[in-house]
N, C-alpha and C positions, 0 to 999 in steps of 0.2 A: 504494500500500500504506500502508497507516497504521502510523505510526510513532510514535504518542505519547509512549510513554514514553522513545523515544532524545532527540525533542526536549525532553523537559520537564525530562532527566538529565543536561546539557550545562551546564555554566560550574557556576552558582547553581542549579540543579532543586531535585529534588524533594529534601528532609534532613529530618534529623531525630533525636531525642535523647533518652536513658536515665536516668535516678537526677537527683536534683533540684539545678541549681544554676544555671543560665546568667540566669535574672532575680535570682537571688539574689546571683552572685557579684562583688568588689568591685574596681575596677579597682586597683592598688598607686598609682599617680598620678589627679587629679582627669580629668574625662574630657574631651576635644579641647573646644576651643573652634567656634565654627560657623564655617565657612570665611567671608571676605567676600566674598558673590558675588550674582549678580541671582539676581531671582526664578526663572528660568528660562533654560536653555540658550541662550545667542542666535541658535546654527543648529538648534533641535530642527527646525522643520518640514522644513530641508534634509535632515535624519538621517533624519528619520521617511519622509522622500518615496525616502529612496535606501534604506532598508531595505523598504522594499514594493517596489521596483522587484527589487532582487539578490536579494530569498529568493520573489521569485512568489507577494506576498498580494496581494488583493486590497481589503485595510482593514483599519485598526485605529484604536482610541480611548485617548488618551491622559487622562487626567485627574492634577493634582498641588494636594497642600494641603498647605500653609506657615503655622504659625503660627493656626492656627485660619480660614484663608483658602484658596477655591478659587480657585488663581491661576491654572489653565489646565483646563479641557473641553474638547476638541477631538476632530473625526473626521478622517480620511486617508483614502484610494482609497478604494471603491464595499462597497456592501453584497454587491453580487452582481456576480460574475465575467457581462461582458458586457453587463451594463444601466448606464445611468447614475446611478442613486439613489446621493448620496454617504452615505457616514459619518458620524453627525452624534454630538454630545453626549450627542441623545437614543436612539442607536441602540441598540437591546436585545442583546444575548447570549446566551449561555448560559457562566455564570461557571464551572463542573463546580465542582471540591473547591474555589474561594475558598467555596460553600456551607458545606462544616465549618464554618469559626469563626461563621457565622453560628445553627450547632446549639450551640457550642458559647455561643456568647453567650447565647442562648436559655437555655440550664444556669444561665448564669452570675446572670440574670435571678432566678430560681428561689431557686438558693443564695442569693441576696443576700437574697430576701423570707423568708427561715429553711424554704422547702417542703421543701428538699432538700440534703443535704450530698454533694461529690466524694467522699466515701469512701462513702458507702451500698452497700449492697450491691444488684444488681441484684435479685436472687431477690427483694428484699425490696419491690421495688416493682412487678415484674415475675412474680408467681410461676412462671407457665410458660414462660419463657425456659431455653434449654438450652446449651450448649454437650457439645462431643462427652467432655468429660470432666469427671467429676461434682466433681473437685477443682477446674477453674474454674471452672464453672458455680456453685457456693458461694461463689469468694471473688472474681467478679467485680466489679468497684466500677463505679459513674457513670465516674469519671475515666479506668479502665482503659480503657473504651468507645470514648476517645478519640486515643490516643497509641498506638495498633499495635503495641501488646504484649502482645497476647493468646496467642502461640502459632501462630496461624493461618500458613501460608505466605503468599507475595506474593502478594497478586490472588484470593487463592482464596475462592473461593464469587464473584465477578464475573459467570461466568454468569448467574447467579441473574437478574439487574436486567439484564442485558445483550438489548434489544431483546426481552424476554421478556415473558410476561402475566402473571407472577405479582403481586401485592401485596406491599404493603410487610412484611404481617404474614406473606403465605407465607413471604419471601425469610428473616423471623428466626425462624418456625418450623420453617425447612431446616436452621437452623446446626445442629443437633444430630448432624445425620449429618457435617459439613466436617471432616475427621480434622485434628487440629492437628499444623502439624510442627515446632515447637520447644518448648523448658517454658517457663510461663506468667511473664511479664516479664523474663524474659529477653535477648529476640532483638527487634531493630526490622525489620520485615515491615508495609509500607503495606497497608494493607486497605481496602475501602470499606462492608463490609455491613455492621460494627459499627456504623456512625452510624445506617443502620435504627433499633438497638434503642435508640441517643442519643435518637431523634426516638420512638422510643416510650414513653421515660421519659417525655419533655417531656411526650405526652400524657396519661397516667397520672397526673401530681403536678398539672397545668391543668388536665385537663378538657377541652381545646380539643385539635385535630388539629394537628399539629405545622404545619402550612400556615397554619392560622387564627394560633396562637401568633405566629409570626415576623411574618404580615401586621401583626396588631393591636398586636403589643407592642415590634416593629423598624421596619416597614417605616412604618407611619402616624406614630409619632412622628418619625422623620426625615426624614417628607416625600416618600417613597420611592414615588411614583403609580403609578407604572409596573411597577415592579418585580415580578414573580411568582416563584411559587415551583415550577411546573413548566411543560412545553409547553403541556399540555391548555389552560393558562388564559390562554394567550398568546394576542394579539387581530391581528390583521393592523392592519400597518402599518411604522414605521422598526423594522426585523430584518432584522438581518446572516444570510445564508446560510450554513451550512460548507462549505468548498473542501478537496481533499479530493485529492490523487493515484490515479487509477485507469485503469485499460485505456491507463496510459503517458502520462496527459496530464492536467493541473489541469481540476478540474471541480467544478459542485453535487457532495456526498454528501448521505446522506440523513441526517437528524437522527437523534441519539442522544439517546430520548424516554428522562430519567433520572428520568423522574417516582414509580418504583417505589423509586429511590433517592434520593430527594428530600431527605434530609437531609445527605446524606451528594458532592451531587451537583447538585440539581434545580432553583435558582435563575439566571434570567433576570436580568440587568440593564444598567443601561447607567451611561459614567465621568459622567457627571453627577453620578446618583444614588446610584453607588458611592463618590462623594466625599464625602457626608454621612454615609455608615458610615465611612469612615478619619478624619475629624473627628472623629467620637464614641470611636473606638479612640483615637487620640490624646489626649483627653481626658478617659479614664476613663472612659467611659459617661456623659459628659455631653451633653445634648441642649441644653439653654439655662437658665436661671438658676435657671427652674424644675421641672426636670424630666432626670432621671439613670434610666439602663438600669439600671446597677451602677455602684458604688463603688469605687476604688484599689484597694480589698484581692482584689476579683474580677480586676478587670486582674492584678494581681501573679500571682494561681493562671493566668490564660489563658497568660502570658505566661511562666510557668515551664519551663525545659524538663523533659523526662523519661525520657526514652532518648536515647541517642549515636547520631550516624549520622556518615558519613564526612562532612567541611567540604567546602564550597567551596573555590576558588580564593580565597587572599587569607584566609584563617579557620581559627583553631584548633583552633574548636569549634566544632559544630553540635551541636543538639539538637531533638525536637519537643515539642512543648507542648500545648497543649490544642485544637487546629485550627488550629495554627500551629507551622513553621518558626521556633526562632531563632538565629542563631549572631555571631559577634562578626564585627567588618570593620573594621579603621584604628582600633580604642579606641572604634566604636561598636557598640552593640546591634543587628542588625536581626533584623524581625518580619514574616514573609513566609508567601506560599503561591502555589502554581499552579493552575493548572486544567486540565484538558485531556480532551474530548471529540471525537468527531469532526467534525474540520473548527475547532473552537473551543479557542483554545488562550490563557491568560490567565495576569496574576502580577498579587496585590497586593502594596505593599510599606510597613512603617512604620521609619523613623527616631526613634525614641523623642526621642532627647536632640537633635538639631533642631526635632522639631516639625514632622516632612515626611513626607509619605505619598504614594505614588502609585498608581493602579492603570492596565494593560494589557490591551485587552480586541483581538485578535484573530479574524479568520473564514477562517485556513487552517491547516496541519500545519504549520508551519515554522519556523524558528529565530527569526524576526522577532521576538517575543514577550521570547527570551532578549537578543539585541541591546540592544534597546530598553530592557531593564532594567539591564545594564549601564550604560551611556548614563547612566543617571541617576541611579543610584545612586554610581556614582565621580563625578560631578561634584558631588553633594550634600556626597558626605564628604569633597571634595580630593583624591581618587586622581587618578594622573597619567591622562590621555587615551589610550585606547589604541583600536587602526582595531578597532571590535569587530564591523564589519562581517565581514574578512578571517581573524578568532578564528571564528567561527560558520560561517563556510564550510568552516577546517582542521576542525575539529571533524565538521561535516556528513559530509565527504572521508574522515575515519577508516574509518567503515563503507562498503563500494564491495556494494552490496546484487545488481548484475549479476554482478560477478565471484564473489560468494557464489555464487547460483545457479550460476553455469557450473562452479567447482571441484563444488559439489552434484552436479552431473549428468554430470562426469567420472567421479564414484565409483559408478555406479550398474551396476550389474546388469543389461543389458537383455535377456540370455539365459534369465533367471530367470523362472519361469512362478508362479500361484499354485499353492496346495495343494489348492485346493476350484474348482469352478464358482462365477460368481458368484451365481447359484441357493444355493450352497452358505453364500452369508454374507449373505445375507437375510434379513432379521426383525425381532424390534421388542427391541430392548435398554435395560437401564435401568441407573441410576446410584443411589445410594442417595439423595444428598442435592439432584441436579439432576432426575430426572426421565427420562424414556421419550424413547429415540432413534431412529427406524426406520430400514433402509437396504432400499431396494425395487430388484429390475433393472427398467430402463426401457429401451428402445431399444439394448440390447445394451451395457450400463454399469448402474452399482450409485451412486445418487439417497440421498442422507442428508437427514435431515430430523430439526430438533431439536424435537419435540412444544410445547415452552411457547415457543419461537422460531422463527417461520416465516423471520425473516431470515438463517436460520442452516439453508438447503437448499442444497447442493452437488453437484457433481455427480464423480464419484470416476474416476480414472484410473489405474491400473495402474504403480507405479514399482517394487519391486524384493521377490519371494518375497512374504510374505503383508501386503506393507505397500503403501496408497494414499496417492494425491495429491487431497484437495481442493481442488478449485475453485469458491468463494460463488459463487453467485447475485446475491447482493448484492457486487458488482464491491470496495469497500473494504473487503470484509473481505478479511484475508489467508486466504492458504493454511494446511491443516493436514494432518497426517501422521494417518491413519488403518491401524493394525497389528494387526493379529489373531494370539492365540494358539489351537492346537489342543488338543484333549484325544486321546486315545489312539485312540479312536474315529471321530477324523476330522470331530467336531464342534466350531463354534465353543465357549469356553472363555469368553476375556475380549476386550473391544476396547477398546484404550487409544489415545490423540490425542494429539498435541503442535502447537507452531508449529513453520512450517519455518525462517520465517526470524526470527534474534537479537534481528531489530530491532523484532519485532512487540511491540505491547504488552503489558504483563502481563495487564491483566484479560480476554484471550482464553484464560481461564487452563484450557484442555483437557486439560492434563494432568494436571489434579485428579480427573479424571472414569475413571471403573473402570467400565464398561458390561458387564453382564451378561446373557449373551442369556437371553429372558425364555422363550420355550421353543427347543429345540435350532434355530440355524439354520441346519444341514444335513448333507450328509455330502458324504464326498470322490470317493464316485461311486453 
């Protein structure tokens, strides 16, 4: 089952931060001096080879730079569960949300060359962008786009790009129908389809497709060969697999093609070439003597926070910023982010006032990712050493996902018949801002199928009065609760979804979805 989001929410995850002050604010004493220490861990690769063994990955890439220096690229275990191709330097990924700051550098690009200001208003660059309410839709800015405080719930509108066919420009001419659930800048609620309309500013004030942009104006000046910005353009050769928990045992999953959310999600890379972007973040957007992305004053706005989220362990304060994670640690600033798709699960990290940066790049669901970044992060800043193997395990152990289930199924109704045949809840039902969902009987059982996502056919079982249990087709997706209201008449009403279980990720975010049978599907005899 995938569990991204419990893995990526453990120790350091996912944070993030409200009203403006964590790059701005000043420590009362000058700030830590650098611990005296080597370059490098002197047991990393014993760490690294025992955190692949205890959390069941099958690879990950370490890369770390010091002082304007990449003092370590390195791969661990195998690209693929099974085969022997190791993990190399050059091994590709799939980075998921480390993409943000790379949209948001993109911005920063812009702003710096006077095309565009963080306060603009979208309308104004964007005329037919919408949102569900004409008061944000108006006072939307570039920067709001960034920092998940739009209103929007968690995850919602994820469907959209989620193994779907839509485009990038469907997925931002949907948000008009994604009903916002809080007031606008208000509440911190991670989103991923705002970066959409990020990467469609970028093309609007360029000229160029947000892909071309980042190639030509990121990725070539730092060297970055390899590097893409979705699957489609990814070439065979060193690429890490995703591994992935299903039908009870580690295995390939099937790629999560983010290419529809490509800004926000859709970039390929590898720690080699991830280290010359933490280089240039470290040093202002400087490339070499002659040549700068953006200026201090652009770092200073990326690096701002802007809404509060709950800290870390070990931290006062978090905040999110501009596609980036920052909150304080020992009197130091850090400037971070995750990633996490299936099977791929990653962290970058910057130490500002050392001058160290690292990034994590992973090919399973597991805690490994967080490990590791502890690891090296408390040895950068002098924190004491702590077994952060046997941390990530209690943490893992919190949530016991069997026993969920078995309490789940203690409670259950097995006497409870439905209200209708299942003839009676067949048909094609729609959503306002996702799109047509059919549910056909087949083989004496009721067959879901999500029209813009084929990966998203299930097959429906009977759990308790007029509520179903799906079962993906596609083996890692989780289960979902499918419950049907009646109207007086005996006809379906509405069909609403949820996850079953807590641990599932947000952006399976079904319970955004209000499905409306599109003509009556049926009666109750």
């Amino acid at each position: 089952m995938r569990r991204l989001a419990a893995v990526l929410a453990v120790g350091i995850g996912s944070i993030a931060a409200a009203a403006p002050g964590l790059a701005q604010r000043r420590p009362a004493a000058p700030p830590p001096a650098a611990p005296a220490q080597p370059a490098l861990p002197p047991d990393l690769d014993a760490f690294a080879a025992r955190v692949l063994r205890e959390f069941a990955t099958p690879g990950a890439a370490i890369a770390v730079v010091r002082d304007g220096q990449t003092v370590l690229a390195k791969g661990f275990g195998v690209r693929r569960l099974g085969s022997p191709e190791p993990v190399t330097e050059r091994t590709l990924f799939q980075i998921a949300s480390n993409s943000k700051a790379f949209t948001s550098g993109a911005l920063a690009i812009l702003v710096g060359e006077g095309r565009l200001r963080w306060n603009d208003r979208v309308v104004d660059v964007l005329p037919w962008f919408q949102m569900s309410d004409p008061y944000v839709t108006r006072e939307m800015t570039v920067l709001d786009l960034l920092v998940h405080r739009s209103g929007l719930d968690l995850g919602a509108g994820d469907l959209l790009w989620f193994h779907s066919n839509y485009t990038r420009a469907d997925i931002v001419r949907r948000l008009r129908w994604v009903p916002l659930a809080n007031s606008f800048r208000a509440t911190y609620n991670y989103d991923n389809v705002l970066y959409d309309v990020a990467g469609a500013v970028v093309e609007a004030v360029s000229g160029q497709t947000w892909d071309a942009f980042v190639h030509d104006r990121i990725f070539v000046p730092l060297g970055m060969t390899t590097s893409v910005t979705s699957v489609a353009a990814l070439q065979p050769g060193d690429v890490a697999a995703p591994h992935g928990e299903a039908d009870g045992r580690l295995q390939v999953v099937p790629v999560d093609t983010a290419d529809n959310l490509g800004p926000g999600g859709g970039i390929l890379s590898s720690v080699a070439e991830m280290a010359r972007w933490i280089r240039v973040q470290l040093d202002s957007g400087r490339v070499d003597d002659a040549r700068r992305l953006w200026g201090a004053p652009q770092t200073a706005a990326l690096w701002t926070g802007r809404i509060t989220v709950g800290a870390p362990r070990g931290s006062n304060l978090a905040m999110y910023a501009l596609g980036w994670n920052v909150y304080d640690f020992r009197g130091y600033k850090i400037v971070t982010h995750t990633g996490g798709l299936a099977g791929m699960i990653s962290r970058v990290m910057l130490i500002p006032q050392l001058r160290t940066g690292f990034v994590i790049l992973t090919n399973a669901e597991s805690s490994a990712m967080g490990a590791l970044t502890e690891y090296l992060r408390d040895f950068y800043t002098g924190a004491p050493a702590a077994d952060y193997v046997q941390r990530y395990k209690a943490a893992d152990a919190s949530f016991d996902e069997a026993a969920f289930q078995a309490r789940l199924d203690s409670t259950r109704n097995r006497d409870s018949h439905p209200s209708l045949p299942l003839s009676g809840y067949a048909g094609t039902y729609h959503d306002a801002w996702y799109g047509d969902v059919t549910l056909a009987e087949e083989q004496g059982h009721l067959v879901i199928r999500f029209l813009p996502a084929p990966a998203f056919t299930g097959d429906l079982t009977h759990w308790q009065y007029d509520t179903f249990r799906v079962h993906w087709r596609t083996r890692n997706i989780p289960d979902a609760w499918v419950t049907f209201a009646l109207q007086p008449d005996g006809t379906v009403e509405t069909m609403k979804m949820a996850a079953v279980s807590p641990s599932t990720d947000f952006s399976f975010d079904w319970q955004h979805l209000l499905l409306l049978p599109v003509r009556p599907a049926g009666r109750g005899n």
